[in-house]
N, C-alpha and C positions, 0 to 999 in steps of 0.2 A: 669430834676429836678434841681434845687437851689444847689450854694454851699455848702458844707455839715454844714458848720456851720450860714446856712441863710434858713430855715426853711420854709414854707408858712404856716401862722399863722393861724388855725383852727378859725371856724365862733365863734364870743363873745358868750360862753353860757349865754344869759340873761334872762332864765328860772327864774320864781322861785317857787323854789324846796320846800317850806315849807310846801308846800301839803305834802309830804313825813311822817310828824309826826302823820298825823291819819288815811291815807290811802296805800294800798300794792302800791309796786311798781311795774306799769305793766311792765318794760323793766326788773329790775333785783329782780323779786319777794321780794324786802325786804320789812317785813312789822314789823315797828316800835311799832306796838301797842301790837305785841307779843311778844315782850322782858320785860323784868322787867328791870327798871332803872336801879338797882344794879348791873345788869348785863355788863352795855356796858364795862366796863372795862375789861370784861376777853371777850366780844369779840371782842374787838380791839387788844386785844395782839394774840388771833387768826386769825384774819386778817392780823397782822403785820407780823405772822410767815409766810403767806401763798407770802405776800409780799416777805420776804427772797426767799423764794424757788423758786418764780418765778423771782430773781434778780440773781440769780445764772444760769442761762440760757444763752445759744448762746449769745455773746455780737452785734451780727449782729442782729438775731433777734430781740431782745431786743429794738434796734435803729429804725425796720422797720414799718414806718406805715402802717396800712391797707389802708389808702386812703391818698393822701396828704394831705390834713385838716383834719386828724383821729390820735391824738397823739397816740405813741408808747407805748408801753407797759414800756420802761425806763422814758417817760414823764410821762404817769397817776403814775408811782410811786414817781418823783419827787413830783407832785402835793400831791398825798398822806402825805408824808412825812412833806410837807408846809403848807397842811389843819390843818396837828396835832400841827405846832406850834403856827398856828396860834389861832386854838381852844385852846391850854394850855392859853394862855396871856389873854383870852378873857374867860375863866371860871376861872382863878384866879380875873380879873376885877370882875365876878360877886359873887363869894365867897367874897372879899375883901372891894367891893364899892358898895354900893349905885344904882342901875338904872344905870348904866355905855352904854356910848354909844359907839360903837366902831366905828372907821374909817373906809372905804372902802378899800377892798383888789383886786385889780384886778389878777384876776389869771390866765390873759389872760397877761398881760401885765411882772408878775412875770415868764411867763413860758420862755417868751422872752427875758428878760434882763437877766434871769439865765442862759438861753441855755442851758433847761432842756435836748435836745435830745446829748449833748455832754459829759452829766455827767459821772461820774464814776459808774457804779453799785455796786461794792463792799463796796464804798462809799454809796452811793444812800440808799444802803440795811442798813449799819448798823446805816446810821441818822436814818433811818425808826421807826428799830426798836427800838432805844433811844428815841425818842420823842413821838413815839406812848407807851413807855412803861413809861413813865413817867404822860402824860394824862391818863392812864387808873388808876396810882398810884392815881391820883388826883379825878378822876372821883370815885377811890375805896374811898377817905373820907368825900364824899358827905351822909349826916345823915339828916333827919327830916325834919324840915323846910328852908332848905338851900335847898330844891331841889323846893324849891317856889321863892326863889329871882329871879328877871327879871334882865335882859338886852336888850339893846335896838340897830342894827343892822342901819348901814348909811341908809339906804332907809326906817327905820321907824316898821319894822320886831320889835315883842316886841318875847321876849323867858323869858319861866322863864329854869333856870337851868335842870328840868327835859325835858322839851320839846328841848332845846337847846342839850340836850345828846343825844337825839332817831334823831333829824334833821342830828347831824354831822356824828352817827354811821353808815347812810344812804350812804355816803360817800367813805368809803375804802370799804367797802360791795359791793357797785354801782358800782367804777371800777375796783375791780375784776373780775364782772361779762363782763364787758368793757375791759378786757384782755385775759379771758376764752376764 
């Protein structure tokens, strides 16, 4: 194996995922058409607690991948953690502006420059649950016709805010099931 702080970087997921918003998912049964929008907020903060509980765990475990290119169970929470802030910036763009397009996030390349498998998990847990608790605050003041405004993703992906909530809550649900 690799230095402990030189990782072998997991193959690019360049999937995309945006089937997700009308159909189950066959790896971790989520099926986004049976939630109510209003909903993802309280079940992201259900998620995020699940996230706690599972960051309070063996700190070796924690670290050990199931394969070498299979991130740890403390990287899918890092990543967790980074999906949420990244989704707050990016549902404030579209509550806020216009058709907003967002920049490219590679999360392949954040996972590495972070050295997600070195973090802190006490840490880890409590970004978690602040920034996931903060997008589901914001996800809770989503009313009417704001859940119709678009946004527009680097590759051309168009979301309106409702489809944009059931895509991302696909997300800390998926690698739960990817840590189970």
């Amino acid at each position: 194996m690799s230095a402990p702080d030189q990782l072998p970087a997991p193959p690019p997921d360049d999937k995309d995922w945006t089937w997700v918003v009308g159909e189950r998912c066959p790896e971790c049964g989520f099926d986004a058409t049976a939630i109510a929008r209003e909903a993802v907020g309280q079940l992201l903060r259900e998620t995020a607690t699940e996230w706690q509980r599972i960051l309070r765990g063996d700190s070796r475990a924690l670290r050990r991948r199931p394969t070498p290119t299979t991130w740890s169970p403390l990287e899918y929470a890092c990543h967790v953690r980074d999906v949420c802030r990244i989704y707050l910036e990016r549902l404030d763009l579209m509550l806020t502006v216009d058709g907003p397009h967002y920049a490219n996030w590679d999360q392949d390349a954040t996972a590495i420059a972070d050295r997600y498998h070195l973090a802190d998990p006490a840490e880890v847990s409590a970004e978690l649950v602040s920034v996931a608790g903060a997008l589901a605050d914001r996800f809770d003041t989503v009313t009417g016709d704001q859940w119709d405004r678009t946004g527009y993703r680097s590759d051309g992906a168009t979301f309106t805010v409702d489809s944009f909530a059931r895509y991302f809550i696909h997300d800390p649900v998926h690698h739960l099931y990817d840590v189970g």
